[in-house]
N, C-alpha and C positions, 0 to 999 in steps of 0.2 A: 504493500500500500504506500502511498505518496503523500507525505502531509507536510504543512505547509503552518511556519510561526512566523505571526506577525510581530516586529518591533527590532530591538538594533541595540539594546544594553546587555549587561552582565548577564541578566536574567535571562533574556534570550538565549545568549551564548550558555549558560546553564539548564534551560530545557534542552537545546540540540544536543548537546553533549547527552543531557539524559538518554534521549528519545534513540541516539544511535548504537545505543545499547540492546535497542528492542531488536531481534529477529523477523518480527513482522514487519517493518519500514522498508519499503524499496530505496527512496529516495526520497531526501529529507531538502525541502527550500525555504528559506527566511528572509523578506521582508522590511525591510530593505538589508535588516542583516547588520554585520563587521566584519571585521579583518582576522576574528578569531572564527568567528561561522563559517566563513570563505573558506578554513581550513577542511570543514569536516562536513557541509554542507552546500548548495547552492546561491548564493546570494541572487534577489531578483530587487533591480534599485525601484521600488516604487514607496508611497505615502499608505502606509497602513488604513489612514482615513479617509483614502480617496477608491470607494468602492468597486466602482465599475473597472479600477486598475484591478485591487483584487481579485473580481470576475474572471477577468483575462487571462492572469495568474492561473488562478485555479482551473480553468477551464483548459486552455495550452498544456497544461504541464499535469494533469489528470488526478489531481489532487483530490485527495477522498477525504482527510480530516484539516481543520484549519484549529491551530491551536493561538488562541488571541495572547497578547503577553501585557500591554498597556492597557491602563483605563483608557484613553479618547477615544479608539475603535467602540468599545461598547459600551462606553455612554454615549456615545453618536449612533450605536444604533446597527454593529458589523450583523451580528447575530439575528437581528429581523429581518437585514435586507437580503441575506441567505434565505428565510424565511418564505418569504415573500417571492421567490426569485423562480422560476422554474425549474432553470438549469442548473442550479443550487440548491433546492430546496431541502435535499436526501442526503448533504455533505454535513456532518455532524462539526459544530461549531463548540471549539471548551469555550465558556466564557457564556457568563448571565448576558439576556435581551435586555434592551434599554429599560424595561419597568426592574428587573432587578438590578442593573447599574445605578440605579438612582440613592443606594446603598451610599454608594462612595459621589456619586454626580452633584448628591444634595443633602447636605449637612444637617438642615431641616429637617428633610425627609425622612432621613436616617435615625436622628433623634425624637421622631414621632414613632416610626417602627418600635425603636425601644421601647419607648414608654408603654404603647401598646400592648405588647408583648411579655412586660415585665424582665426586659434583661436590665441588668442594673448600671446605672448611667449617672454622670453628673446632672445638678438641678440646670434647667437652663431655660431661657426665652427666646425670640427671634424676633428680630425687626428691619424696617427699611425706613428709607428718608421720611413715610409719613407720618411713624409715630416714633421719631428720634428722641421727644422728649420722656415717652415711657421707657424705652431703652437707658434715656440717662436717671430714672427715677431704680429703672430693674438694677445697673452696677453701683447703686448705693446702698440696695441690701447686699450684695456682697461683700466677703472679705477678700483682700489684694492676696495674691498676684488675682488678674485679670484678666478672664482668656476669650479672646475674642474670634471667631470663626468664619469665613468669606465662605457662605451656603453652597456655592459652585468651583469648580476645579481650577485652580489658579498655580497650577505648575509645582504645586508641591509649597507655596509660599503665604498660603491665606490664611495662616493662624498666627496670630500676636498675642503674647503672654507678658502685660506690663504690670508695675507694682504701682504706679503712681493710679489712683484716680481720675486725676484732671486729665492724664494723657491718655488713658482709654477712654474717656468721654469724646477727645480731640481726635483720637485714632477710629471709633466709629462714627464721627460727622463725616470725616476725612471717604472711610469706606463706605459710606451708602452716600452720602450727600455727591462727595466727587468721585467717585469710582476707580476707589485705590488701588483694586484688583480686578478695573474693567466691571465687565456684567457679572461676573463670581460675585464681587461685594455686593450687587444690589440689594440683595439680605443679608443679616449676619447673625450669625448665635451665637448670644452671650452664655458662657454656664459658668458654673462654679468648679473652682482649680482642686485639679483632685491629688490629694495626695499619695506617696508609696514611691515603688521602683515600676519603672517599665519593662514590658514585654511584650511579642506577638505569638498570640500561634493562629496557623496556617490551618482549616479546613478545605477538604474538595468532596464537591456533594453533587451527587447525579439528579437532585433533587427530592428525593426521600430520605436518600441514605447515605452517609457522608464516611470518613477516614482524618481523623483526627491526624494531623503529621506533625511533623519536629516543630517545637518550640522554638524561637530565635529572640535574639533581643540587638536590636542593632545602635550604634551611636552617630547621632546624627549634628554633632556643634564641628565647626572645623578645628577649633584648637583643644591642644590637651586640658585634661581635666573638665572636659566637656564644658570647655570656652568659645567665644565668639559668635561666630553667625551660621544659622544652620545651612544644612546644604541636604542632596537627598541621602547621603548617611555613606561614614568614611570607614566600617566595617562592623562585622555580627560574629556573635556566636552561637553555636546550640549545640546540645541542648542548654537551657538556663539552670543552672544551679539550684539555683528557689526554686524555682517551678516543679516542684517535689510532686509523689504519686498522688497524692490529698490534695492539694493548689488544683493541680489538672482535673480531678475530678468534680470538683466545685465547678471547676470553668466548663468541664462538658454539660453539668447538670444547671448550671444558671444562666450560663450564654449558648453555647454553642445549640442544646436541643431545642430552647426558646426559639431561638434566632430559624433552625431548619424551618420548626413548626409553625413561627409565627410567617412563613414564606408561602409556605402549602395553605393556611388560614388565607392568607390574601389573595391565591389565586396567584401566585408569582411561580411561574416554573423555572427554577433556579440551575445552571448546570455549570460550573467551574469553581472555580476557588473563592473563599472569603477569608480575606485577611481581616485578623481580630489585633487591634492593637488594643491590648489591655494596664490598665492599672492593678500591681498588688499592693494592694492596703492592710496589712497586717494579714498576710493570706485568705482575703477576702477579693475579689477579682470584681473590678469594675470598668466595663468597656468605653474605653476615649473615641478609639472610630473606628468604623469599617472602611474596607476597603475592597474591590471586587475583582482584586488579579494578585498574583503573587510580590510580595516588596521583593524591594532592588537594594540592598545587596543583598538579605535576608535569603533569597533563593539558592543563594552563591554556597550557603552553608546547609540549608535544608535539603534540596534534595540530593549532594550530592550522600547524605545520609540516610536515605532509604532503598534500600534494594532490591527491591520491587520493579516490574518491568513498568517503565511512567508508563509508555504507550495501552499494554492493561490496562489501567487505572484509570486512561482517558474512553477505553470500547467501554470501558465497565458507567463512566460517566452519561457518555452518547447512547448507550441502550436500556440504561436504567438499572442495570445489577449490579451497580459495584459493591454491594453487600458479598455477592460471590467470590470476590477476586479478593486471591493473596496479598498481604499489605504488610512487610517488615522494615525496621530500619537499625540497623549500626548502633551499637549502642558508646562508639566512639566517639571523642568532640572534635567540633568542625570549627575551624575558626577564618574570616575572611578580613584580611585589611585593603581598603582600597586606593590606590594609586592616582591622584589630581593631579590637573595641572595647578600651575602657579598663579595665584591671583584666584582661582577658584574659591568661593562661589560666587565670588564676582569677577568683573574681565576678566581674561585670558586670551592667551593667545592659541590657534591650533595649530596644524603642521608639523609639530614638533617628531622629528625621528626617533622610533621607540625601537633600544637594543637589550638585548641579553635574555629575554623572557623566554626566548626558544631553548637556552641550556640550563633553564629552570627542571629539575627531577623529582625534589622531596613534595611538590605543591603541585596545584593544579593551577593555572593560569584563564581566568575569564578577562575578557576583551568586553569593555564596554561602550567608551569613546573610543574607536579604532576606525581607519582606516586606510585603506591602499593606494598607494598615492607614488606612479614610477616603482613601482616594484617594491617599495619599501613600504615598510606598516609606520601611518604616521598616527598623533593625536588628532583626536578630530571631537570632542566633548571637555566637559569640565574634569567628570572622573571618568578615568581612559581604562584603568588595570583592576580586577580585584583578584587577590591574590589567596587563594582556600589549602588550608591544610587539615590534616589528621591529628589529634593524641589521644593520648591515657586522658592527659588535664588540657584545660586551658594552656595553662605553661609551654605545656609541651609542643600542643599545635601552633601556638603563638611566635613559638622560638622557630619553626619549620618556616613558617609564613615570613616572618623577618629576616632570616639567612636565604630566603630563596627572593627577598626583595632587592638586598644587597645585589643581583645579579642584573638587575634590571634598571637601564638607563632613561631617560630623556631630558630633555633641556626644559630647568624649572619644577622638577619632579618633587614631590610635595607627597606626605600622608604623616598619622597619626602614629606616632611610639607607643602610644598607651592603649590601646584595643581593649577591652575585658577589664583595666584596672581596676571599677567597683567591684567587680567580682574574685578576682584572685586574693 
């Protein structure tokens, strides 16, 4: 069979890699792809969100399953227009249709589901420019910090966490009055700052019945000690330490069977992943957000810890058994650091020539910003390299990931020494 992954990061390059493990794959293409895909798969240069390209794709190249990897495709809607399609209709798509995207598409939305549902969430309101002054009435019953929320997808950037009052009052005139975050900000929801340590885990649900996978916790400030300004996150570990047999079964029994049930109650036929980023508050798990594809880098560590055939686990998704199908995972820790340019998460420059990754042995090497440029693998994104090892501990896989970074150049090359530090 011929299947076909939309997107061009880590992640991607961490599904291909999965997926050519399967025996059943003929040939594996990806969309627009990198310079690490190009290795072990097809690249086809097109716009993931540009559909009728897709079509072409899939139609030329006889593509049976299309595995989505980004939110834009299916919160724009990749999945219905398969749907809808004739010459598509029968190609089984991973990844929730736009009423289940709306999970991660609408911040609102998402925290009305909760509530609904009873998964346990922070308190919160939502507003727009017409009633700004309940808005600023709603952040004076709260206590600071202040976390502010742009309802629509804004790049990974529409959440502001201030401790001043006055400047979250100024920061959502700012968001709905001028549209700080575009039409993402036209609403925003305010809730109450929760406290504990972070975590994600990863569910995939064929929409009855799901597969609980690896825990991750990723770090997402650019300077050590989880300083400075975020970016989409400069490495992960899993499993989580905390995240003990009792934490997880809390989380399967208050979030994750909520959350299936409360999807089948709506009438949402759900089929791909839900990323669950969670708060633990004294081993008590309360959900900060959904998300409706798998995190970046978070992927880079989870799957390569389950040993399960992925492409299984997607027929088993597509026909609705995946209650049937084998599901193990490693009970080794995975750790990824990831490799920026300079100036990352703001300017940068691309083009930069990327050496020594090919006589990397102890790690696996994901391509996120990459690509091919005269023969050479150049930068072409903010974060270009993530870098996954194996240990016993933390420690150990952290010290593989580090000595096989050492091997690896580019002009401006930038990442984080301290990876796992709350943890070890």
């Amino acid at each position: 069979m011929n299947v076909l992954i939309l997107g061009s990061g880590g992640r991607e390059h961490a599904f291909a890699l999965k997926l050519t493990e399967s025996k059943k794959i003929n040939q594996l293409f990806v969309a627009p792809g990198n310079a690490g895909t190009d290795k072990i798969a097809k690249n086809i240069n097109i716009n993931p969100t540009d559909f009728k390209a897709v079509k072409k794709t899939v139609l030329e190249n006889n593509i049976k399953m299309v595995v989505v990897g980004p939110e834009a495709p299916l919160v724009a809607g990749v999945h219905d227009f398969f749907l809808a399609d004739n010459d598509l209709k029968n190609i089984p798509v991973i990844g929730p249709k736009k009423d289940g995207a709306l999970l991660e598409g609408s911040k609102d939305f998402s925290k009305q589901f909760m509530q609904k549902h009873g998964v346990p969430t922070a308190r919160y309101q939502s507003f727009t420019k017409d009633n700004l002054q309940e808005g600023f009435a709603f952040l004076e019953t709260l206590a600071p910090p202040f976390v502010l929320k742009a309802d629509g997808l804004a790049a990974g950037k529409g959440v502001l966490i201030l401790n001043s009052l006055e400047e979250a009052k100024a920061e959502l005139e700012e968001m709905v009055s001028n549209q700080k975050f575009g039409e993402a900000s036209s609403t925003v929801v305010i809730e109450e700052f929760l406290k504990g340590i972070e975590l994600s885990v990863f569910v995939l649900t064929d929409g009855k019945n799901y597969k609980i996978l690896p825990s991750a916790k990723d770090y997402k400030r650019i300077g050590e000690g989880d300083t400075g300004l975020n970016t989409g996150g400069m490495g992960a570990i899993s499993p989580v330490p905390f995240a003990d047999d009792a934490f997880l079964n809390k989380v399967e029994e208050l979030v994750v069977k909520p959350t299936i049930n409360g999807l089948q109650k709506d009438g949402i036929d759900y089929r791909g992943f839900i990323f669950i980023g969670l708060m633990n508050d004294n081993g008590n798990p309360s959900v900060v957000e959904y998300n409706v594809r798998m995190g970046d880098p978070e992927t880079e560590v989870v799957l390569p810890r389950i040993e399960s055939d992925l492409f299984d686990l997607f027929e088993g998704v597509a026909n609705q058994n995946l209650n049937t199908k084998s599901f193990s995972v490693t009970n080794k820790t995975a750790t990824t650091v990831m490799l920026v340019s300079g100036g990352y998460p703001e300017a940068y420059e691309k083009g930069k020539e990327i050496t020594g990754f090919d006589t990397v042995k102890e790690s696996i090497v994901f391509h996120a910003g990459t690509t091919i440029k005269e023969n050479k693998v150049v930068t072409s994104g903010g974060r270009v390299i993530a870098v996954t090892s194996f240990g016993n501990t933390i420690e150990e896989a952290l010290e593989k990931s580090y000595k096989s970074i050492d091997k690896i150049y580019f002009d401006k090359i930038n990442y984080r020494k301290d990876i796992g530090f709350d943890l070890v």
